[in-house]
C-alpha positions as CSV (number, residue, x, y, z in Angstrom):
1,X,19.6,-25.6,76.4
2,X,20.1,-23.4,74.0
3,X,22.1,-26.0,72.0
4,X,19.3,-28.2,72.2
5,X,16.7,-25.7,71.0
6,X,19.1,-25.2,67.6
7,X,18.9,-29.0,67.2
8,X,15.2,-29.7,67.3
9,X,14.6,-26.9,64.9
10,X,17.2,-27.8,62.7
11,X,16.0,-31.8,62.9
12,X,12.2,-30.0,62.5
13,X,13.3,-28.5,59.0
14,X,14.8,-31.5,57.4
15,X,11.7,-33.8,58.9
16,X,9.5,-31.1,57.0
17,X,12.2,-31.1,53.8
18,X,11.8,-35.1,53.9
19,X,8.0,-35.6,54.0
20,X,7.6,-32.6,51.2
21,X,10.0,-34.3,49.5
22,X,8.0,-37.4,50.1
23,X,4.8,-35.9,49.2
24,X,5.8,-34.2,45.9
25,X,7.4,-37.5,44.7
26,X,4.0,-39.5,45.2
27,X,2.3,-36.5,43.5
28,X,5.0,-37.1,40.5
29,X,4.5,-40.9,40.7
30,X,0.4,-40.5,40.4
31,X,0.3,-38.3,37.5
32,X,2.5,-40.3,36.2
33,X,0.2,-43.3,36.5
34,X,-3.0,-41.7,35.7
35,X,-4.9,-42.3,32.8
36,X,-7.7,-39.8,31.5
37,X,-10.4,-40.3,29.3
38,X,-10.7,-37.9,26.2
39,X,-13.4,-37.7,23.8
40,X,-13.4,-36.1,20.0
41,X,-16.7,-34.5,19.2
42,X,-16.3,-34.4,14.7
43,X,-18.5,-32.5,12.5
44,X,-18.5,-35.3,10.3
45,X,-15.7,-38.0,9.7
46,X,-12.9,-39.4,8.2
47,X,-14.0,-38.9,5.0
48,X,-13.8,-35.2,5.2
49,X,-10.7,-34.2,4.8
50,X,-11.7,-31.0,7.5
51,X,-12.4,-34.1,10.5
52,X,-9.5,-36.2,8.7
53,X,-7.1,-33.2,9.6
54,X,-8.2,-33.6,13.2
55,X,-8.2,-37.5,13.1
56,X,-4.2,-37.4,12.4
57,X,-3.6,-35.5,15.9
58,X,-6.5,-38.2,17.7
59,X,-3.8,-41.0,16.1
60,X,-0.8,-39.4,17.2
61,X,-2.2,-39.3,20.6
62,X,-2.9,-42.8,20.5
63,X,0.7,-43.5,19.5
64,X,2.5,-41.4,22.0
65,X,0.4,-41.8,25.4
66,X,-0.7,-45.6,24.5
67,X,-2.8,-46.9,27.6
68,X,-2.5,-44.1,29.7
69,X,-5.4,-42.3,27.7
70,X,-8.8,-44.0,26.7
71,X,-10.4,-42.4,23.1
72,X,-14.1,-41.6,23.0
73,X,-15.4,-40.6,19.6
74,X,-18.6,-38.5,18.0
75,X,-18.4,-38.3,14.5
76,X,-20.9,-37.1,12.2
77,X,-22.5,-34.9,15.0
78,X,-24.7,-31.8,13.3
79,X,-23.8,-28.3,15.5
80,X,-27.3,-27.8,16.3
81,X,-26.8,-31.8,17.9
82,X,-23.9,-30.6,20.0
83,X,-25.3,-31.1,22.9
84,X,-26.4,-35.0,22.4
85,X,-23.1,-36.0,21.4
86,X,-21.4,-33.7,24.4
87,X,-23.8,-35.4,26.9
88,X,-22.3,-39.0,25.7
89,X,-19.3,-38.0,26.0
90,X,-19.6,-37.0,29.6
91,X,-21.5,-40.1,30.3
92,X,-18.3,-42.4,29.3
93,X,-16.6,-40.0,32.0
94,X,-14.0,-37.9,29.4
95,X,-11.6,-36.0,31.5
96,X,-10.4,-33.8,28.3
97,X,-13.0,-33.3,25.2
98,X,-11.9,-31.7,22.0
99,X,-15.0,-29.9,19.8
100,X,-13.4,-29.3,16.3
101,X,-16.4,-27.0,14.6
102,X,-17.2,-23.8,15.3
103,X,-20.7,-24.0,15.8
104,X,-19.7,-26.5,18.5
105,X,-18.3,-23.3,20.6
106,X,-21.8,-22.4,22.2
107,X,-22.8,-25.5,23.9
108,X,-19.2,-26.3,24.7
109,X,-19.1,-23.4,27.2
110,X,-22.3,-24.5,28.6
111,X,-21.0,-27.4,29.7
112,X,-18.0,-26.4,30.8
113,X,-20.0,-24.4,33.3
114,X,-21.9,-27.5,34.4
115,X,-19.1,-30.0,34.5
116,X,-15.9,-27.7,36.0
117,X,-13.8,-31.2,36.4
118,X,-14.3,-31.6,32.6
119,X,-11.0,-29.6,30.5
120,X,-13.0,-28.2,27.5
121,X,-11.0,-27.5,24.3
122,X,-12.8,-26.3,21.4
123,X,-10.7,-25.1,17.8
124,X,-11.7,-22.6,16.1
125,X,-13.7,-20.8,18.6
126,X,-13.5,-17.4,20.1
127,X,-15.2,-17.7,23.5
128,X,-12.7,-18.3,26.0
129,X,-11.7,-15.1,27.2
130,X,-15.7,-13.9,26.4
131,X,-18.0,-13.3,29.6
132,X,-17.8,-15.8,31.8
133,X,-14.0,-16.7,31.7
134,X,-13.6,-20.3,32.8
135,X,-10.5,-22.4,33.8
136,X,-11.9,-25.2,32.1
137,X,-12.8,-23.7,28.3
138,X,-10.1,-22.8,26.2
139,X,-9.8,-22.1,22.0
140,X,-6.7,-23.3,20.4
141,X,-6.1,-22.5,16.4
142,X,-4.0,-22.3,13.7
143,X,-2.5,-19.0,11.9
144,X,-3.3,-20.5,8.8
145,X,-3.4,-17.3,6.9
146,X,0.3,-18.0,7.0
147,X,-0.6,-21.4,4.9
148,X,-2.9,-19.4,2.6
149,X,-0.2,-17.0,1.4
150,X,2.0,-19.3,0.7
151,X,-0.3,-21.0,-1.2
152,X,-1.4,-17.8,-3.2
153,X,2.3,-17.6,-3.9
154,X,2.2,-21.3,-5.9
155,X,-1.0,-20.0,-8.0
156,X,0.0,-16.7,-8.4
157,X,3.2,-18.6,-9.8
158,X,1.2,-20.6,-12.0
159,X,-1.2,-17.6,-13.6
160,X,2.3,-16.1,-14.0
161,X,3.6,-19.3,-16.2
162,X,0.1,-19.0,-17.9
163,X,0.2,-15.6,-19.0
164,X,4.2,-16.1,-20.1
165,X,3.4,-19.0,-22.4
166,X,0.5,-17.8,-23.6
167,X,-2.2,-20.0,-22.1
168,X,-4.4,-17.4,-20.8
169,X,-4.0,-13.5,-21.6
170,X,-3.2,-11.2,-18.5
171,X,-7.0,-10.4,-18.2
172,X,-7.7,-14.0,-18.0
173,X,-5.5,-14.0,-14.6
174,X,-8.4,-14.5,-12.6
175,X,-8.9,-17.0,-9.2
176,X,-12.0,-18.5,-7.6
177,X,-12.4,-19.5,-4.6
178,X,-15.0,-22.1,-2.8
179,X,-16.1,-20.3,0.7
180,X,-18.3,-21.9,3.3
181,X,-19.8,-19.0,5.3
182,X,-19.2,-14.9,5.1
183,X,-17.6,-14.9,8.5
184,X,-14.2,-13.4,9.6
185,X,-12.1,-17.4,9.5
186,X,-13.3,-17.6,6.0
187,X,-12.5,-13.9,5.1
188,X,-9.0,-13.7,6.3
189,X,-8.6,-17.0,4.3
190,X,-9.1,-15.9,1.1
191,X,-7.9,-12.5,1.5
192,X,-3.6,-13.7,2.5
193,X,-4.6,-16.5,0.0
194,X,-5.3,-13.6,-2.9
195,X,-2.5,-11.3,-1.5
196,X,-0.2,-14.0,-1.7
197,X,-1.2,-14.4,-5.7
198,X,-0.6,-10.6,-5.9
199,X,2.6,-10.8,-4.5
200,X,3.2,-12.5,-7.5
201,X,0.8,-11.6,-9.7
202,X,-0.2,-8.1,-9.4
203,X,-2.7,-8.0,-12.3
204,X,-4.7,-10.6,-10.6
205,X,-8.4,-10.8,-9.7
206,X,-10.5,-12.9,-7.5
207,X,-14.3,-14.3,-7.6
208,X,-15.8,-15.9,-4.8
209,X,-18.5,-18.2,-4.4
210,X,-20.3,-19.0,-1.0
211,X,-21.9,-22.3,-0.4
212,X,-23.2,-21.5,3.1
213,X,-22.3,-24.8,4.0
214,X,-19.1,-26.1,5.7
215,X,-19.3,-29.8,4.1
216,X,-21.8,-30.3,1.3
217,X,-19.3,-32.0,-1.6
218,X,-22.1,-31.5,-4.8
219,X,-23.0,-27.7,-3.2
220,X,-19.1,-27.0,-2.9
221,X,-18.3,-28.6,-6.5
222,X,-21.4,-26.8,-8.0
223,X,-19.9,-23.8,-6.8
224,X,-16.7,-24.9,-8.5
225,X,-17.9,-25.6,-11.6
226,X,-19.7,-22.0,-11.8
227,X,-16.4,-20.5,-10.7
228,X,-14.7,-22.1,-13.7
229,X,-17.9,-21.2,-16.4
230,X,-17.2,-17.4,-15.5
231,X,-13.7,-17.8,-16.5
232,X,-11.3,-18.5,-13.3
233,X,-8.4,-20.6,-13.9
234,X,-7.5,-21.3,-9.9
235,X,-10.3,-22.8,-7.6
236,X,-9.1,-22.2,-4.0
237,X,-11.4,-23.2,-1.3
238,X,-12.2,-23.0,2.3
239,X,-14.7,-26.1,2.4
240,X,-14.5,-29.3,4.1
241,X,-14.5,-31.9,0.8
242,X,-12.9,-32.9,-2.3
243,X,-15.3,-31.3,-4.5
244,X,-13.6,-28.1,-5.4
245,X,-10.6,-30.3,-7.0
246,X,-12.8,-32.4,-8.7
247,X,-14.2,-29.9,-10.4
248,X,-11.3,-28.8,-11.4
249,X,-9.5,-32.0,-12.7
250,X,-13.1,-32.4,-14.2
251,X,-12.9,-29.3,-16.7
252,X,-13.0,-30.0,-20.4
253,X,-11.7,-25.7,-21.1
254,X,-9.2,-25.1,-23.6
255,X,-6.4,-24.1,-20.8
256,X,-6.1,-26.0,-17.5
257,X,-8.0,-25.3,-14.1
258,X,-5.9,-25.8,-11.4
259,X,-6.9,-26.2,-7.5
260,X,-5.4,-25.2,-4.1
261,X,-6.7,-27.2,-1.4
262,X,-7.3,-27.3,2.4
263,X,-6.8,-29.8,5.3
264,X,-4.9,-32.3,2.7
265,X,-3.3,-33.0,-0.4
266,X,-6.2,-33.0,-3.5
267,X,-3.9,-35.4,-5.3
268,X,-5.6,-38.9,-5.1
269,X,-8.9,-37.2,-6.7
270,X,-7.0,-34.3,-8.8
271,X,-3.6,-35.4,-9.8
272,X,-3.1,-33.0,-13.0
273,X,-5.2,-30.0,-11.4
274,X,-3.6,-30.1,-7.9
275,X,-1.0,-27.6,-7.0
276,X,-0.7,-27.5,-3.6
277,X,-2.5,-28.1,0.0
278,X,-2.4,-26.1,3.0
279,X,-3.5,-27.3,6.8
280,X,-3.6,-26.4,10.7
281,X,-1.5,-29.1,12.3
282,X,-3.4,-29.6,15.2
283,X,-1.0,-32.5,17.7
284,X,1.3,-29.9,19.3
285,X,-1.7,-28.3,20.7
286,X,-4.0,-31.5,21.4
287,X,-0.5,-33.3,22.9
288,X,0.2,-30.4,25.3
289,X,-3.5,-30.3,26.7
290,X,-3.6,-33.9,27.0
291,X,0.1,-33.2,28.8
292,X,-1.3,-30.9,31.0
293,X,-4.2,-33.1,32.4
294,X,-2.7,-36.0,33.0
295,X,0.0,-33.8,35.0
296,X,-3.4,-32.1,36.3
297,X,-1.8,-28.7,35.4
298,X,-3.1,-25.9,33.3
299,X,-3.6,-26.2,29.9
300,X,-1.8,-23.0,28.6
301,X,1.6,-23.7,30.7
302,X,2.0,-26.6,28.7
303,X,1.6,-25.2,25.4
304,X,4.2,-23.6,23.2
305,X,2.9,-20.7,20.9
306,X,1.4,-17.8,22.2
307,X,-1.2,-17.2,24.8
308,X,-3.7,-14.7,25.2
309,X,-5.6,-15.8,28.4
310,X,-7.1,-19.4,27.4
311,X,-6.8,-18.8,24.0
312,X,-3.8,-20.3,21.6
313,X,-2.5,-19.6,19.0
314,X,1.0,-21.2,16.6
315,X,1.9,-20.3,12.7
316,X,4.3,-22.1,10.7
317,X,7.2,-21.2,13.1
318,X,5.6,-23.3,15.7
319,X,5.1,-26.3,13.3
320,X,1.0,-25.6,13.7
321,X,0.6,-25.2,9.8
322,X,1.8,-27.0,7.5
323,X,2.2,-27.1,3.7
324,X,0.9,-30.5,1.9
325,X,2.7,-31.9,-1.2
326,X,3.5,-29.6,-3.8
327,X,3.1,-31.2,-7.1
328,X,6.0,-32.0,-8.9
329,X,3.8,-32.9,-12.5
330,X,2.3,-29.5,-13.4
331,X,5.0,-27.6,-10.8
332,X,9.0,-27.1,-11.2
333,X,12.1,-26.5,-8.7
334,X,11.2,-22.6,-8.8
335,X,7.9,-23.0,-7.0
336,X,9.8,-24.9,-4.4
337,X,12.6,-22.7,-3.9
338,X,10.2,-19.7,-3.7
339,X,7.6,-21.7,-1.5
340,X,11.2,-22.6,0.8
341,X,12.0,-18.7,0.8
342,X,8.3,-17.7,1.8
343,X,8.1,-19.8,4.5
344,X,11.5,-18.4,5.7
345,X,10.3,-15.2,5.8
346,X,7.2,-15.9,7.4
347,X,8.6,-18.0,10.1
348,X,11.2,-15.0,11.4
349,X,8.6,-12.1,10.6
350,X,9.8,-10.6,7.8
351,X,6.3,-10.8,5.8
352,X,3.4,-8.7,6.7
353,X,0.9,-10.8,5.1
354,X,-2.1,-8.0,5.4
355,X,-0.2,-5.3,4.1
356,X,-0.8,-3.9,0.8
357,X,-2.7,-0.8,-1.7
358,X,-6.0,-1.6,0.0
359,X,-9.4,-0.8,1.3
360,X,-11.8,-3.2,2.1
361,X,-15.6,-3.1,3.4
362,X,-17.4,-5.2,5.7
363,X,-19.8,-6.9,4.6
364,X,-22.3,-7.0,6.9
365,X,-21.8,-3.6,7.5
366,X,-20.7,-0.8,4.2
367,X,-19.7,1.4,6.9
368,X,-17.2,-0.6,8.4
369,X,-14.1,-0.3,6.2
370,X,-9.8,-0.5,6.5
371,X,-7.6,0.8,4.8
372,X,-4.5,-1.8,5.1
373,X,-1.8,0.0,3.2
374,X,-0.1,0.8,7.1
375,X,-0.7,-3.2,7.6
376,X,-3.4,-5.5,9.9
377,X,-2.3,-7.7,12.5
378,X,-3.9,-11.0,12.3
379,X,-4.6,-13.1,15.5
380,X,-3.6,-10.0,17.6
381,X,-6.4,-10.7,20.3
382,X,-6.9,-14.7,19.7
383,X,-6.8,-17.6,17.8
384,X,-9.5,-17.2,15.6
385,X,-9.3,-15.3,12.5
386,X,-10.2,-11.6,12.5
387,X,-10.0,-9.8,9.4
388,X,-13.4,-9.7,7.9
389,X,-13.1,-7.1,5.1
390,X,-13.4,-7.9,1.7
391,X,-11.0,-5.8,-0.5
392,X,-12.9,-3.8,-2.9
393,X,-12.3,-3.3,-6.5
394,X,-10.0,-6.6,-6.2
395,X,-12.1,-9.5,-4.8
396,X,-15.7,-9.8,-6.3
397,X,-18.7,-11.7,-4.4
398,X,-20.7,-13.7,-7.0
399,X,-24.1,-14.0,-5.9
């Protein structure tokens, strides 16, 4: 009997082991056969080259999951119009929807409480792991202050060259730079973009010029132009268009104005005045969320950087920035090597990119200040930017 008892339990087990077995491969073979619905809510569109950035990870979705995933697309959608454009995308029944602006961050979260079977990504933002903490809202971004050292290192290369030749006297090394909005991503920009110059260029100086705008091309080369008049000979920018570099390739000064630009290369509208482009790479992050939900797991298991709760965050090691085309007319093998040697560094932590003989000052608030000569870890808490401080006695805001 007590044979028989061993038998049944033991023909029990592997009954149980079969039908789990069962189960789990018709789980496997139903993910595998889903198809989702995910919708792109754009600031503006492909004519941007801030929305075209994004486009480039939409396509390489397209490419890699073919039919199994259905695009849905808002372009030119104002962030005070979030919630119009959010509401059609719902309506079409998106499974996954990327926002891609900031302001977008707000409503997103809104929603994300009101439709809990909707997966929520939004870049750039800094609300996921705010408040209400919800399994469907995450923030995903680039550590592009790694991309904006390296391309300080290329221009403070280039003033370097300037001086040497005698193109512009050491005073003269001065950069400008095009910024949309006084807030912390913008900051932390321009700030590794300038110490990146220094590291080449100690003597160097910077001006900057807000436009309070993210994407208004004749505000943005305005603000250019003006950087130019008071006597800056590199326009860097953290706008959304081509203006910047036009003004640049545009300038009619004795010496040449040369242009660092964002999201892609400048060199179709500034092919003499372009040095070189920085971007966020955006696919390994939108490829493992839309991973994730068509395996209906969690977002942040799928995703290869690091995590701070549903918030995401890859540099250059992680292939999430990216330099764009270094031009070979006005540039020579050095600034390749050197760029090679940066990114080296960078890549296994051996630069400290806010480190450096400096205080800086809030600007929203004088009493708020840092001294970062002990160093300042960017991205510590999150993906978006942090560093806020403009460094004083260095960096001038033109008014």
């Amino acid at each position: 009997m007590k044979r028989i008892n061993i038998i049944s339990l033991v023909v029990c087990v592997c009954l149980l082991l079969i039908a789990f077995f069962l189960r789990y491969e018709q789980k496997k073979n139903m993910h595998e056969d889903r198809t989702i619905k995910v919708g792109f809510l754009y600031v503006n569109d492909e004519s941007a080259p801030y929305t075209y950035n994004f486009i480039m990870a939409q396509n390489a979705i397209e490419v890699k999951y073919q039919d199994r995933v259905e695009i849905f697309v808002e372009n030119n959608v104002p962030e005070e119009n979030a919630a119009e454009g959010l509401e059609r995308l719902v309506k079409k029944g998106c499974d996954l929807i990327f926002t891609t602006s900031y302001g977008y961050q707000f409503t997103a979260k809104e929603f994300a409480e009101k439709y809990p079977d909707i997966q929520f990504c939004v870049a750039t933002g800094d609300l996921a792991n705010k408040d209400v903490k919800l399994d469907n809202y995450h923030n995903f971004m680039g550590r592009i202050c790694e991309g904006r050292y390296v391309s300080g290192v290329v221009a403070g290369m280039k003033l370097k060259e300037m001086v040497e030749q005698g193109e512009i006297k050491p005073e003269q090394a001065v950069v400008g730079y095009v910024a949309a909005f006084p807030y912390a991503e913008v900051i932390s920009g321009y700030t590794a973009f300038f110490l990146g110059i220094r590291s080449v260029m100690p003597t160097a100086t910077m001006k900057v010029r807000y436009t309070n705008t993210w994407s208004d091309y004749m505000t943005e080369k305005r603000e250019a132009k003006k950087l130019i008049e008071d006597g800056c000979v590199v326009i860097g920018q953290h706008s959304d268009t081509v203006g910047p570099a036009e003004a640049c390739e545009e300038s009619e000064l004795q010496y040449h104005v040369y242009n660092v630009g964002y999201n892609q290369s400048m060199m179709d509208v500034a092919p003499t005045s372009t040095l070189v482009s920085t971007r966020i790479n955006w696919e390994p992050y939108m490829c493992a969320a839309v991973e994730a939900v068509l395996a209906g797991k969690d977002i942040e298991k799928y995703v290869d950087a690091k995590i701070v709760g549903n918030d995401a965050c890859g540099g250059m090691a992680e292939d999430w920035v990216r330099m764009v085309e270094l031009n070979t007319t006005n540039t020579d093998q050095s600034y390749a090597d050197k760029m090679e040697d940066v990114i080296s560094d960078i890549k296994r932590g051996k630069i400290d990119i806010f480190k450096g003989p400096y205080k800086g000052v809030d600007p929203e608030d004088p009493n708020d200040t840092i001294d970062i000569s002990g160093g300042f870890e960017e991205n510590e808490h999150g993906s978006a930017p942090e560093f806020h401080y403009v460094l004083q006695d260095v960096i001038e805001i033109e008014e």
